[in-house]
VMD Tcl script that builds the backbone (N, CA, C; Angstrom):
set m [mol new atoms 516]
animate dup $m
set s [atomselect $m all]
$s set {name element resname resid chain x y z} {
  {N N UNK 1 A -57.843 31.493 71.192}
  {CA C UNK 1 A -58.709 30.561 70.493}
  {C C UNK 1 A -58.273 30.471 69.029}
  {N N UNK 2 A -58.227 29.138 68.606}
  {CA C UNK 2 A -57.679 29.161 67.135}
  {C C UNK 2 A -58.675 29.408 66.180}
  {N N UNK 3 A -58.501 30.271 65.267}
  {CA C UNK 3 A -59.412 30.473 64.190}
  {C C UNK 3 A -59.870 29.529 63.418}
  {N N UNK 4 A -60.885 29.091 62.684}
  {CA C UNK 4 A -61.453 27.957 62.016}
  {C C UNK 4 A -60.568 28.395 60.655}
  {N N UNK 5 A -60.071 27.202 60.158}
  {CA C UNK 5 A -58.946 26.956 58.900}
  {C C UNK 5 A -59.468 27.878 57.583}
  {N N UNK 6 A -60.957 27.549 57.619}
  {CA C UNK 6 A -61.741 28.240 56.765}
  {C C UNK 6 A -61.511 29.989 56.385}
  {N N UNK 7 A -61.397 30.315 57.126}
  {CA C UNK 7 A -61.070 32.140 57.750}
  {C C UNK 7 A -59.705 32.387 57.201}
  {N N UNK 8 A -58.954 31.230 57.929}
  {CA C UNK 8 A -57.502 31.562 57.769}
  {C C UNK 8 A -57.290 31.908 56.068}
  {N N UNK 9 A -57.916 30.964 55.559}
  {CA C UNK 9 A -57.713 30.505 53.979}
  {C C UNK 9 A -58.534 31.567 53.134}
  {N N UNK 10 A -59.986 31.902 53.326}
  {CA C UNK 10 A -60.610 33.192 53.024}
  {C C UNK 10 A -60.244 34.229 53.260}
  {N N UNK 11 A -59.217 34.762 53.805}
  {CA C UNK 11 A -58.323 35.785 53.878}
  {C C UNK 11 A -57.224 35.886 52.934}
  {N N UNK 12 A -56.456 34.818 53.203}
  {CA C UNK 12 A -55.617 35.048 52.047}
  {C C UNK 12 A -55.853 34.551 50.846}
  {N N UNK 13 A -56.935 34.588 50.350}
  {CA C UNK 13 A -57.292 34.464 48.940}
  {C C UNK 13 A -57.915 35.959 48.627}
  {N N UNK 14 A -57.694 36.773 49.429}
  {CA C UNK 14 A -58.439 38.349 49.111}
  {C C UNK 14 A -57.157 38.916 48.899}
  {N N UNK 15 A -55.718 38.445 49.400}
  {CA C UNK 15 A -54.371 39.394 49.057}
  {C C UNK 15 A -54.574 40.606 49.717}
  {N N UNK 16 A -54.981 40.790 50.687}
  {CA C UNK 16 A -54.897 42.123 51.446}
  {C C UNK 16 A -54.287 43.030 51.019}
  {N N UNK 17 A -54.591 44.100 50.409}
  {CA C UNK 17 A -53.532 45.424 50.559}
  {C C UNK 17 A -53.815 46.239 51.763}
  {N N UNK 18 A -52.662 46.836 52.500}
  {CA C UNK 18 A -52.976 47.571 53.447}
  {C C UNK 18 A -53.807 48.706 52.778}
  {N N UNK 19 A -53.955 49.421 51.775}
  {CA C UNK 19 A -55.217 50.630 51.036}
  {C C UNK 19 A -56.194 49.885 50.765}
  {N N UNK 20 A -56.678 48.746 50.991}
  {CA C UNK 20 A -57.670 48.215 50.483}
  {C C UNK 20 A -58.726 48.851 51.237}
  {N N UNK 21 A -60.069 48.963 50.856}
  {CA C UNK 21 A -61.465 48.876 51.338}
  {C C UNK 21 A -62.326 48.072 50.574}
  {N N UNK 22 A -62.646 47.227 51.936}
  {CA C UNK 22 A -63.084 46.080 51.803}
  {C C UNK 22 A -64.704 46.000 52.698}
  {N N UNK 23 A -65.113 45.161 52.194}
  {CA C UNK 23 A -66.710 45.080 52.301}
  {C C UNK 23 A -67.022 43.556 52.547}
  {N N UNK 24 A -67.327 43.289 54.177}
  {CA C UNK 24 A -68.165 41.548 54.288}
  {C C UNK 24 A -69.102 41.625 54.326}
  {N N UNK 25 A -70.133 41.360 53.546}
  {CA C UNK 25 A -71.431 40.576 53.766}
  {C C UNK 25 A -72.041 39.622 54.300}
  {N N UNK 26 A -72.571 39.863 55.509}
  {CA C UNK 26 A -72.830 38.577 56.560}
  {C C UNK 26 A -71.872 38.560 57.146}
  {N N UNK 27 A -71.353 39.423 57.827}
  {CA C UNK 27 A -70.116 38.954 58.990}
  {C C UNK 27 A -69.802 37.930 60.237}
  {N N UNK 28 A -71.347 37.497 60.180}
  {CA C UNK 28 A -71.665 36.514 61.539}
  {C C UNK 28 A -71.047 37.206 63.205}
  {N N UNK 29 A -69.957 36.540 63.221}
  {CA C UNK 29 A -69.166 36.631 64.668}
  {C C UNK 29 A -68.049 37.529 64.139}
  {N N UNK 30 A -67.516 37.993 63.110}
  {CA C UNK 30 A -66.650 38.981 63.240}
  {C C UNK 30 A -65.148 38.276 62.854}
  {N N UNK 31 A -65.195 37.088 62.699}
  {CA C UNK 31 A -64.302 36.237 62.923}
  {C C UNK 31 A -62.638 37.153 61.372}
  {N N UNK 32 A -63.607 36.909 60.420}
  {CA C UNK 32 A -62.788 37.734 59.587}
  {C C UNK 32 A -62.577 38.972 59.342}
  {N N UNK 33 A -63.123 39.774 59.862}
  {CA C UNK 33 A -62.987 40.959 60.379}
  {C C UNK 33 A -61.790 40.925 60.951}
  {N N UNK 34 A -61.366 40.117 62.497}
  {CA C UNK 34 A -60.737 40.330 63.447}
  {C C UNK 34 A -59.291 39.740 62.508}
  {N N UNK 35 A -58.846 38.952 61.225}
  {CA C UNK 35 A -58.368 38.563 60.716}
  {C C UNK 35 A -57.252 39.730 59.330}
  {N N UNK 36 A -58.728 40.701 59.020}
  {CA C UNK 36 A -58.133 41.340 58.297}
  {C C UNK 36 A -58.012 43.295 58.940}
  {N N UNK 37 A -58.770 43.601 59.465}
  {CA C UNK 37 A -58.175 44.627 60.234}
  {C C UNK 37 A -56.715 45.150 60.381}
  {N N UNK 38 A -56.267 44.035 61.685}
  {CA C UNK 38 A -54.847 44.072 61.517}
  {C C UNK 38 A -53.862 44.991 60.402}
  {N N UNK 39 A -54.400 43.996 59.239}
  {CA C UNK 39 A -53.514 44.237 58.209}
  {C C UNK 39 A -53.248 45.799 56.723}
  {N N UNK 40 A -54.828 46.549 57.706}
  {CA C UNK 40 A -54.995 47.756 56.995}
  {C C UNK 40 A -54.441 48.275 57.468}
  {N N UNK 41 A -53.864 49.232 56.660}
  {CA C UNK 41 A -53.135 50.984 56.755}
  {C C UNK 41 A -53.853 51.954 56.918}
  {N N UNK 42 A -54.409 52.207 55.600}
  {CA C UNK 42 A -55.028 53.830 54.965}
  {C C UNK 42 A -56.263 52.940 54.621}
  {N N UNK 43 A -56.716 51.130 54.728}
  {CA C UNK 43 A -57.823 51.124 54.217}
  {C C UNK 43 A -58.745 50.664 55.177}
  {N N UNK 44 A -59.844 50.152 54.357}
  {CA C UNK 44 A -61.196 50.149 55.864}
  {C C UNK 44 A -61.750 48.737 55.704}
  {N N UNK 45 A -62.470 48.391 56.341}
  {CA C UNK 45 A -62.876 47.070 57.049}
  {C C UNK 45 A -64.738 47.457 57.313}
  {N N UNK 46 A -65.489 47.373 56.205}
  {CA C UNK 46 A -66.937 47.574 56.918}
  {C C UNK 46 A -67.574 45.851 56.910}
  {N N UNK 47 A -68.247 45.896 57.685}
  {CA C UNK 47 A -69.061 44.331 58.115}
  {C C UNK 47 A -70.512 44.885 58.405}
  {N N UNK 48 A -71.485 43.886 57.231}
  {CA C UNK 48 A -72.535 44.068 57.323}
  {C C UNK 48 A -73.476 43.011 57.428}
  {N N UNK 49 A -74.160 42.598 59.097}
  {CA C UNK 49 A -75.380 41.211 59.178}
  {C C UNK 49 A -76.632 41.816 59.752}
  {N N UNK 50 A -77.457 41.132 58.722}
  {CA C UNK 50 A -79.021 41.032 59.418}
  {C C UNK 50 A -79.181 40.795 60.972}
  {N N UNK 51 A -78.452 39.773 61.442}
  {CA C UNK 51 A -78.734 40.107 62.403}
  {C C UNK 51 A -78.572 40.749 63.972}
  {N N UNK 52 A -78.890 41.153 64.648}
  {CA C UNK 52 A -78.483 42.056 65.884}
  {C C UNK 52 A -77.071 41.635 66.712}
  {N N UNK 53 A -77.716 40.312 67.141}
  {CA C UNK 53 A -76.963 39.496 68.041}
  {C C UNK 53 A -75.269 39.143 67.440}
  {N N UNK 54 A -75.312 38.941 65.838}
  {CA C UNK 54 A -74.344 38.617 65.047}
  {C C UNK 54 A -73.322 40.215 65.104}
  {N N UNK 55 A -74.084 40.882 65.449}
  {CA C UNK 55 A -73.139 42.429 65.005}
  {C C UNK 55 A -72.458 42.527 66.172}
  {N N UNK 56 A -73.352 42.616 67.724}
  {CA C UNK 56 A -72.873 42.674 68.905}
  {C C UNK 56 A -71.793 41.848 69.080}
  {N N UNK 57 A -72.162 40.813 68.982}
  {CA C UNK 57 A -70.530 39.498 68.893}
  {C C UNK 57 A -69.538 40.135 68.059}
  {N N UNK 58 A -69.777 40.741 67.145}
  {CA C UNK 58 A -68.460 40.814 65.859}
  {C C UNK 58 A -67.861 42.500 66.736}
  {N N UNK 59 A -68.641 42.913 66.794}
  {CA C UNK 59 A -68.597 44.248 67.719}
  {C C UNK 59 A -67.474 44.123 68.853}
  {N N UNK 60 A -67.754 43.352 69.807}
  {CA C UNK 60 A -67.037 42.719 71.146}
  {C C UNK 60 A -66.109 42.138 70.579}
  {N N UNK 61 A -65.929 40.994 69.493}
  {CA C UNK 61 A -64.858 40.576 69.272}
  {C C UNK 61 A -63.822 41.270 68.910}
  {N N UNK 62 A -64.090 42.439 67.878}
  {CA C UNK 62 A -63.179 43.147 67.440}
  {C C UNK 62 A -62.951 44.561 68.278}
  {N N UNK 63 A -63.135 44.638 69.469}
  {CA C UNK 63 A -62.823 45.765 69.801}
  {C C UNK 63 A -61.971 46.070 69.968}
  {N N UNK 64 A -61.488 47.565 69.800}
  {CA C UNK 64 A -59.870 48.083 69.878}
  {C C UNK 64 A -59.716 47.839 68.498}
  {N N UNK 65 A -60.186 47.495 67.265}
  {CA C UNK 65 A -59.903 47.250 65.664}
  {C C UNK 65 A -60.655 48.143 65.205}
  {N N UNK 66 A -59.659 49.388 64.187}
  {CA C UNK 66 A -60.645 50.210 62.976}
  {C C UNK 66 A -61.527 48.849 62.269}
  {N N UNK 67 A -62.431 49.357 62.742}
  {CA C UNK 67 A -63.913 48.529 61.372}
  {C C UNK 67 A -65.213 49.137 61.452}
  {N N UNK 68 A -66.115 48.982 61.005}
  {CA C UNK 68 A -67.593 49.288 60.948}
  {C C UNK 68 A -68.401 48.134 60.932}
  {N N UNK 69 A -69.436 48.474 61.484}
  {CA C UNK 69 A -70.269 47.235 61.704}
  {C C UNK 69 A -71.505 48.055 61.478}
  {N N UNK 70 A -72.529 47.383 60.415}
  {CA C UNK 70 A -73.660 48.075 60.268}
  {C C UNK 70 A -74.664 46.758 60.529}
  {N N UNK 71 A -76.018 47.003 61.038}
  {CA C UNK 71 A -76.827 45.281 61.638}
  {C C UNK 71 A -78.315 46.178 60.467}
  {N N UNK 72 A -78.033 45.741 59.599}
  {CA C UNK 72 A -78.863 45.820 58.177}
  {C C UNK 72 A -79.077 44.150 57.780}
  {N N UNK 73 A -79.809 44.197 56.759}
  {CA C UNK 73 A -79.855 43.258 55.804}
  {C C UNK 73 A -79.111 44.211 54.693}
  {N N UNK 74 A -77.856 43.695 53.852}
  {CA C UNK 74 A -77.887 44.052 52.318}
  {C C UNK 74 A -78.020 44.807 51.845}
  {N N UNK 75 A -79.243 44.434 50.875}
  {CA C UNK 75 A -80.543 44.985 50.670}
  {C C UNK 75 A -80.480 46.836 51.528}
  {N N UNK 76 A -80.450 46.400 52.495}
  {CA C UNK 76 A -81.571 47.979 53.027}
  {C C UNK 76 A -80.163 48.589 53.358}
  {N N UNK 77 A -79.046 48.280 53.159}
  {CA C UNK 77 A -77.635 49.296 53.634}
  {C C UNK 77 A -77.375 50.293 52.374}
  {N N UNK 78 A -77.165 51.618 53.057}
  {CA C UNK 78 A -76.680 52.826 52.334}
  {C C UNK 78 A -75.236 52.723 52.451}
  {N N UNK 79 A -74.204 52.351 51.831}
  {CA C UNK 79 A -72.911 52.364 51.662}
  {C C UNK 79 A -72.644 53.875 50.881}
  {N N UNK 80 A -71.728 54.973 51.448}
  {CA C UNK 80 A -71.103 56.112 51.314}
  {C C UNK 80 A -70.199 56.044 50.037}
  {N N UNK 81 A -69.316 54.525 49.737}
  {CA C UNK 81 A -68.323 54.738 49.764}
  {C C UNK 81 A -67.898 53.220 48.582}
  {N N UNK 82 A -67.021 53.095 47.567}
  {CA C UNK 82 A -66.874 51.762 46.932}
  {C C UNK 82 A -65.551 51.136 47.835}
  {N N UNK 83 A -65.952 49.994 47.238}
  {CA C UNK 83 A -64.932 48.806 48.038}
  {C C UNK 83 A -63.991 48.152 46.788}
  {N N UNK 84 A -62.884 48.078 47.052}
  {CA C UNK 84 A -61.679 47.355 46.301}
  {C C UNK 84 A -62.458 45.806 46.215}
  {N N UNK 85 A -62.601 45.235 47.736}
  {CA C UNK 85 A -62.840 44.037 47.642}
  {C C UNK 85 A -64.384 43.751 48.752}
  {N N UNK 86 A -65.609 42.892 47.805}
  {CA C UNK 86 A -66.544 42.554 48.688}
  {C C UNK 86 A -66.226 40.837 48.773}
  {N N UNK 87 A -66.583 40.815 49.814}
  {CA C UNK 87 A -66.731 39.009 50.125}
  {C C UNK 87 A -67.441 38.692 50.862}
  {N N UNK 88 A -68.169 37.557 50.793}
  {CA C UNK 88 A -69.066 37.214 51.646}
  {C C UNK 88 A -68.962 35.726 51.843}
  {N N UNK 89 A -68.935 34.571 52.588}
  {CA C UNK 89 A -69.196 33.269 53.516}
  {C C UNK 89 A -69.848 32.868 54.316}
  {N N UNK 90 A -70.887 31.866 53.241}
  {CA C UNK 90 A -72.012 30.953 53.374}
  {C C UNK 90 A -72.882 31.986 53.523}
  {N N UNK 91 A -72.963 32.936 52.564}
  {CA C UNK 91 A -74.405 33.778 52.483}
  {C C UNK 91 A -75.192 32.966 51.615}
  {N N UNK 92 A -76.140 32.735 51.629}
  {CA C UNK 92 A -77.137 31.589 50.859}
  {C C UNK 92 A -77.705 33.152 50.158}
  {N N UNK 93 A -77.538 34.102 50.286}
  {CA C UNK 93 A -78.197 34.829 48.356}
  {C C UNK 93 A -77.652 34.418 47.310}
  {N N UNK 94 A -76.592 34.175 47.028}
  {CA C UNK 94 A -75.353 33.953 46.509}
  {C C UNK 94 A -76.057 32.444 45.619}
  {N N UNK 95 A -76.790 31.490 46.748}
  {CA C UNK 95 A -77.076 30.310 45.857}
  {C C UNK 95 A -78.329 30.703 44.694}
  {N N UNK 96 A -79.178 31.174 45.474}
  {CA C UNK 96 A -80.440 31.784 44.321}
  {C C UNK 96 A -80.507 32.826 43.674}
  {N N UNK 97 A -81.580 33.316 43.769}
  {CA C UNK 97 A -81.942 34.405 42.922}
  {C C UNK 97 A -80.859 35.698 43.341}
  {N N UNK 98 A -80.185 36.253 42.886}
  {CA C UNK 98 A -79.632 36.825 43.751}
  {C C UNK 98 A -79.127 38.520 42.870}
  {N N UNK 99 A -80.085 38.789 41.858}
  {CA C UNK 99 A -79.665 39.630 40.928}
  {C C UNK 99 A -80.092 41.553 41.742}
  {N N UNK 100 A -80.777 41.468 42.578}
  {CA C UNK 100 A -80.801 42.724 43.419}
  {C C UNK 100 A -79.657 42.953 44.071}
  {N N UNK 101 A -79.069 42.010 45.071}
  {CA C UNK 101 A -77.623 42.344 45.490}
  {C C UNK 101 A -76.480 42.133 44.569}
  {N N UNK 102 A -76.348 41.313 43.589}
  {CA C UNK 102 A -75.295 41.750 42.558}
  {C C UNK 102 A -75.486 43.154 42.033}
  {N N UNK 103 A -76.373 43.859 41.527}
  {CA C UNK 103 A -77.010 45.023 40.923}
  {C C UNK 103 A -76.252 45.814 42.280}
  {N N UNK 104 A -76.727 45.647 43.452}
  {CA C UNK 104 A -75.837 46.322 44.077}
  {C C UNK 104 A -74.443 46.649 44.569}
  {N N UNK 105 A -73.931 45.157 44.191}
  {CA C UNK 105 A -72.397 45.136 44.537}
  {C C UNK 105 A -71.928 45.748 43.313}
  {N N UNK 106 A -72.403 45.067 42.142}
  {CA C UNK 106 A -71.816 46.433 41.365}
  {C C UNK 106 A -71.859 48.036 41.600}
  {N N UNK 107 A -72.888 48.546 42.250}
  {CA C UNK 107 A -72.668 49.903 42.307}
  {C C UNK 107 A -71.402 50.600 43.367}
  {N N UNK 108 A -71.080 49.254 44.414}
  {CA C UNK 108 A -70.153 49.254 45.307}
  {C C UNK 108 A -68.717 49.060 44.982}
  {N N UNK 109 A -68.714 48.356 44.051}
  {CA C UNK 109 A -67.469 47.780 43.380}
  {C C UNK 109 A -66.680 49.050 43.240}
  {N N UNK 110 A -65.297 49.097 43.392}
  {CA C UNK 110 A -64.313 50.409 42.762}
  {C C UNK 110 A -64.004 49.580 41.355}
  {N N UNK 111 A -63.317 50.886 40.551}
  {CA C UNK 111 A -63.647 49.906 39.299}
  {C C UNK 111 A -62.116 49.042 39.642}
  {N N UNK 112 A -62.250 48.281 38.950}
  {CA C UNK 112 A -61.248 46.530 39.092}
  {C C UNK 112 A -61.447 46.219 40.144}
  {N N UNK 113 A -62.363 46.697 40.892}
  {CA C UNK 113 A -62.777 45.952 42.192}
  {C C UNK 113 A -63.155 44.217 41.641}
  {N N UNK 114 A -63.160 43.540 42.987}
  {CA C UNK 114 A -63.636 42.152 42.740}
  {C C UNK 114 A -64.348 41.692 43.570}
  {N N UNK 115 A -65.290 40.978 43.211}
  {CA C UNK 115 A -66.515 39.916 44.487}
  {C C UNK 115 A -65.938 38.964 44.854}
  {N N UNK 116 A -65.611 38.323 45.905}
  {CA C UNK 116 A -65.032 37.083 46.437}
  {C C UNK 116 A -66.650 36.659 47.060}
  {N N UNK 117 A -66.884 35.170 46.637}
  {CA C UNK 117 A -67.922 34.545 47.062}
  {C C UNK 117 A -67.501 33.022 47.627}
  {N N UNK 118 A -67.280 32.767 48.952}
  {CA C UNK 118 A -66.827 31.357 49.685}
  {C C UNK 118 A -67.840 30.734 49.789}
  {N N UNK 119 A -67.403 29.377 50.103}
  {CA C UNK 119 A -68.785 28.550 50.262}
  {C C UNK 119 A -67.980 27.113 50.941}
  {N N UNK 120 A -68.119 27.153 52.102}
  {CA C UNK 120 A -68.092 25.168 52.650}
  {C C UNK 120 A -69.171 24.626 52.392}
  {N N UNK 121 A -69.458 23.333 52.543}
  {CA C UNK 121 A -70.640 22.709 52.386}
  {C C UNK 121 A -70.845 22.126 53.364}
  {N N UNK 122 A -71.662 21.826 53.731}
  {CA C UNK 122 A -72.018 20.615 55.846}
  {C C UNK 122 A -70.786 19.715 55.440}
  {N N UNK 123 A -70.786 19.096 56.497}
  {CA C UNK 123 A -69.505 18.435 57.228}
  {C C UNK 123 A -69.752 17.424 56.501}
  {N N UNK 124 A -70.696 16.222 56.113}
  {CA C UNK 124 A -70.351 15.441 55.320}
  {C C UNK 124 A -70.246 15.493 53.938}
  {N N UNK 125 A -70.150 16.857 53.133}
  {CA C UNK 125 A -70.197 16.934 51.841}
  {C C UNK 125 A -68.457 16.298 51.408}
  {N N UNK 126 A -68.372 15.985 50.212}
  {CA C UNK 126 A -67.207 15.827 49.522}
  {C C UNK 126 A -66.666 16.913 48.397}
  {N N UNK 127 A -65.617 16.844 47.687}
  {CA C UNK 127 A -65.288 17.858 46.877}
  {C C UNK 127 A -66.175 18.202 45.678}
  {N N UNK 128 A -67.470 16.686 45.389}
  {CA C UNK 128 A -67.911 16.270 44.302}
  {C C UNK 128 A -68.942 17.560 44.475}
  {N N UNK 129 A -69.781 17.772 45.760}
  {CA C UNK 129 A -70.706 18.734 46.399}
  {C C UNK 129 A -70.621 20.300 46.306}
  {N N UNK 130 A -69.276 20.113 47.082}
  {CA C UNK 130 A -68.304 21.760 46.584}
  {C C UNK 130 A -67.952 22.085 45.474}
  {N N UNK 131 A -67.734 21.321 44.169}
  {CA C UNK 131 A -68.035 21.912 43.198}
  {C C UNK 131 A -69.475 21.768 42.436}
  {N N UNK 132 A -70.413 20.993 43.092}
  {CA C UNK 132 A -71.915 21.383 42.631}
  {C C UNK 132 A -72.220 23.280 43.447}
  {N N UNK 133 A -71.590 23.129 44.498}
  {CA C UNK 133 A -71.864 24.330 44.521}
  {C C UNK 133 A -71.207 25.879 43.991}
  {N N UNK 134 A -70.350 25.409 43.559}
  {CA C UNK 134 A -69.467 26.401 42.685}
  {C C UNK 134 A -70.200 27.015 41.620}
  {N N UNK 135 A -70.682 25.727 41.146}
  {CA C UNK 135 A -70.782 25.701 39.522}
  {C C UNK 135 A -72.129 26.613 39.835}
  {N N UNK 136 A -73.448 26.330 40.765}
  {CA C UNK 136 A -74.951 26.866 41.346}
  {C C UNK 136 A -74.381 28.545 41.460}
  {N N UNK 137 A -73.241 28.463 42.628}
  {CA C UNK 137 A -73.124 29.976 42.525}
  {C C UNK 137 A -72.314 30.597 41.295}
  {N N UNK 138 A -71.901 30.183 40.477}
  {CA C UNK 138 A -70.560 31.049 38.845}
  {C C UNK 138 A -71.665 30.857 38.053}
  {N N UNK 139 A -73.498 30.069 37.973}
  {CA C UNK 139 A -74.192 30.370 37.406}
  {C C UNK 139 A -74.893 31.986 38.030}
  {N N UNK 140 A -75.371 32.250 39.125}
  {CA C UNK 140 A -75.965 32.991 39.728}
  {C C UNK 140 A -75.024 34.237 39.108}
  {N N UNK 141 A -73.420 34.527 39.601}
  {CA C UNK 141 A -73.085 35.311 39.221}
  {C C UNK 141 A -73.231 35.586 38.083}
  {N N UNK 142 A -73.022 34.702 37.201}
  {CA C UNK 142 A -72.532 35.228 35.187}
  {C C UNK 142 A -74.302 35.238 34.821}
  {N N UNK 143 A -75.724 34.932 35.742}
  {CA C UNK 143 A -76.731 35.637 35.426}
  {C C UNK 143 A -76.949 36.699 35.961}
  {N N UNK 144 A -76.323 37.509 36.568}
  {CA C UNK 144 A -75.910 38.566 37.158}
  {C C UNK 144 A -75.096 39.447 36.554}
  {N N UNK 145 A -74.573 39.261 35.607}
  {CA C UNK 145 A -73.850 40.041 34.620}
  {C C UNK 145 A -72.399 40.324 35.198}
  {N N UNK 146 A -71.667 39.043 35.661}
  {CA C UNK 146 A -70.336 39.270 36.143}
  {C C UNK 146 A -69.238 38.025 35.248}
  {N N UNK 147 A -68.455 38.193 35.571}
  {CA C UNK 147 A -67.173 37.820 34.798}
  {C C UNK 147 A -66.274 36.559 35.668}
  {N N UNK 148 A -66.611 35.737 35.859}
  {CA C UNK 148 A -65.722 34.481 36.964}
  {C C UNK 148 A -64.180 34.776 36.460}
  {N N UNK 149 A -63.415 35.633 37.256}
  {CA C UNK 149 A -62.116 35.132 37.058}
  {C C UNK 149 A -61.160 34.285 37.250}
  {N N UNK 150 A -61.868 33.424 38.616}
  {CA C UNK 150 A -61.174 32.304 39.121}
  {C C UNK 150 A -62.473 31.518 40.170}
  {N N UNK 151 A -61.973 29.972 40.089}
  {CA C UNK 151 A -62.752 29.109 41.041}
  {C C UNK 151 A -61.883 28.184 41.667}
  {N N UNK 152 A -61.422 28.251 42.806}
  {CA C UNK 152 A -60.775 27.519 43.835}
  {C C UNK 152 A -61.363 26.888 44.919}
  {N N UNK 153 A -60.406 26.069 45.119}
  {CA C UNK 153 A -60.931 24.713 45.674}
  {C C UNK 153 A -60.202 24.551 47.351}
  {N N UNK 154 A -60.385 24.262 47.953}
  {CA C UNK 154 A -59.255 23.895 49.091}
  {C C UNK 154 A -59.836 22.784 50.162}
  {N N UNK 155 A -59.469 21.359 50.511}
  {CA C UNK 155 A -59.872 20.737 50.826}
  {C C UNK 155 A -59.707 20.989 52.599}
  {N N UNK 156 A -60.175 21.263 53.325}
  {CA C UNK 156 A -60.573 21.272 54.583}
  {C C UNK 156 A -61.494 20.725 56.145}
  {N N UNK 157 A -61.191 20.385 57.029}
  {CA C UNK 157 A -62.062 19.803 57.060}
  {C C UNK 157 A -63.451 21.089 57.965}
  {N N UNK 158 A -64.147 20.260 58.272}
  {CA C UNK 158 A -64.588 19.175 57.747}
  {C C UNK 158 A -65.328 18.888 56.241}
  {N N UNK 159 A -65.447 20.018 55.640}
  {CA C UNK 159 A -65.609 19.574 54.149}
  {C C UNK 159 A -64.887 20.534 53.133}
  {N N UNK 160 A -64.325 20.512 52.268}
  {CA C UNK 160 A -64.081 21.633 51.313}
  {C C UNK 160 A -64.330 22.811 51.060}
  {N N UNK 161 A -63.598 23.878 50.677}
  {CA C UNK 161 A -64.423 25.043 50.927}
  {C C UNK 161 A -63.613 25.321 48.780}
  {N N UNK 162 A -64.946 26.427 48.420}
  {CA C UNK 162 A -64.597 26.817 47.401}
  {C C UNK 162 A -64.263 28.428 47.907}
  {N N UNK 163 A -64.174 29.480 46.257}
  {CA C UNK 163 A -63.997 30.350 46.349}
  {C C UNK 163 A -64.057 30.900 44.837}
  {N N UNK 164 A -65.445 31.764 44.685}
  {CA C UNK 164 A -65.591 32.128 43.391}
  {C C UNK 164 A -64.525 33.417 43.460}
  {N N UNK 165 A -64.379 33.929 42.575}
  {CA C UNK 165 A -63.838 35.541 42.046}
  {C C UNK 165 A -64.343 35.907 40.767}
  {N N UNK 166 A -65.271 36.899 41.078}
  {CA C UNK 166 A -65.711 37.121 39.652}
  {C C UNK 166 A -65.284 39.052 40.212}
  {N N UNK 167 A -65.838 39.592 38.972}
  {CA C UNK 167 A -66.097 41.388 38.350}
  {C C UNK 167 A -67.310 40.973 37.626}
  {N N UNK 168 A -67.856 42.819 37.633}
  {CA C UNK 168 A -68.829 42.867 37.018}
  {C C UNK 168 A -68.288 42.597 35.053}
  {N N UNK 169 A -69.478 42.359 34.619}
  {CA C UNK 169 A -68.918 42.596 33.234}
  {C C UNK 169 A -69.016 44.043 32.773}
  {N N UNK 170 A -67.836 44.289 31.734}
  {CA C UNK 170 A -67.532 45.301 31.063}
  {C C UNK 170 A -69.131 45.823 30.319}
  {N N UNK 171 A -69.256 47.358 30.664}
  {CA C UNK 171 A -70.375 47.352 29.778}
  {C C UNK 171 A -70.767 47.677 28.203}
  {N N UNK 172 A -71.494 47.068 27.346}
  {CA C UNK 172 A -71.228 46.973 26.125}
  {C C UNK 172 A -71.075 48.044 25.332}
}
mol reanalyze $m
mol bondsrecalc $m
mol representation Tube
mol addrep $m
């Protein structure tokens, strides 16, 4: 089955290192999971969704793949351990209020760690949309006390997908 273009492209905008440990938020079906696994050595792959049914799928999909799968919300997960890289796609915290789980990804972050935050928009949005939503989430983050290092664009169908990169900010 071919992977949705989206995945393909949210992967390699994270630059995989095989030492990486890496952290998805909202894993859904596992889909990027089953994408970046593969490509670890010495590093790890944890995936974390609210919901049950979403873990079991990502679970089955990836079997026979080092990963972790925890069926939490966020919010209520005890992480052991910091992550090089967190990312998450089409988590709607990300659009609002969202300063409890930044507060926490920072505590997750290794330091020069980075947040990768994706976002498509429904199928009839245009690029004009995808960057209204850029701009909604690089506000959320930088009121969150993080640092946008980059905002990318990639036209896909069926609608555009962005890709924030921020860090926490340096503390004063």
């Amino acid at each position: 089955m071919k992977v949705n273009d989206r995945f393909t492209w949210a992967v390699e905008m994270l630059h995989i290192d095989p030492d990486d440990h890496i952290l998805e938020i909202g894993c859904g079906h596992g889909i990027a999971v089953s994408l970046i696994a593969p490509q670890l050595k010495t590093g790890t792959i944890t995936a974390v969704d609210a919901s049950r049914a979403m873990i079991d799928k990502a679970q089955r999909k990836n079997e026979g793949l080092e990963a972790d799968f925890i069926h939490q919300t966020f919010c209520q997960t005890a992480l052991g351990q910091r992550f090089d890289k967190i990312f998450a796609f089409n988590v709607n915290i990300f659009l609002n209020n969202a300063e409890k789980e930044l507060s926490l990804i920072r505590d997750y972050l290794a330091p020069l760690g980075a947040l990768y935050v994706f976002h498509q928009p429904p199928p009839s949005a245009g690029m004009e949309q995808a960057q209204g939503f850029a701009e909604r989430i690089s506000g959320q983050l930088e009121k969150g006390g993080y640092v946008i290092r980059d905002v990318l664009f990639k036209k896909l169908a069926p609608a555009p997908v962005v890709c924030i990169i921020s860090q926490p900010s340096p503390a004063p």
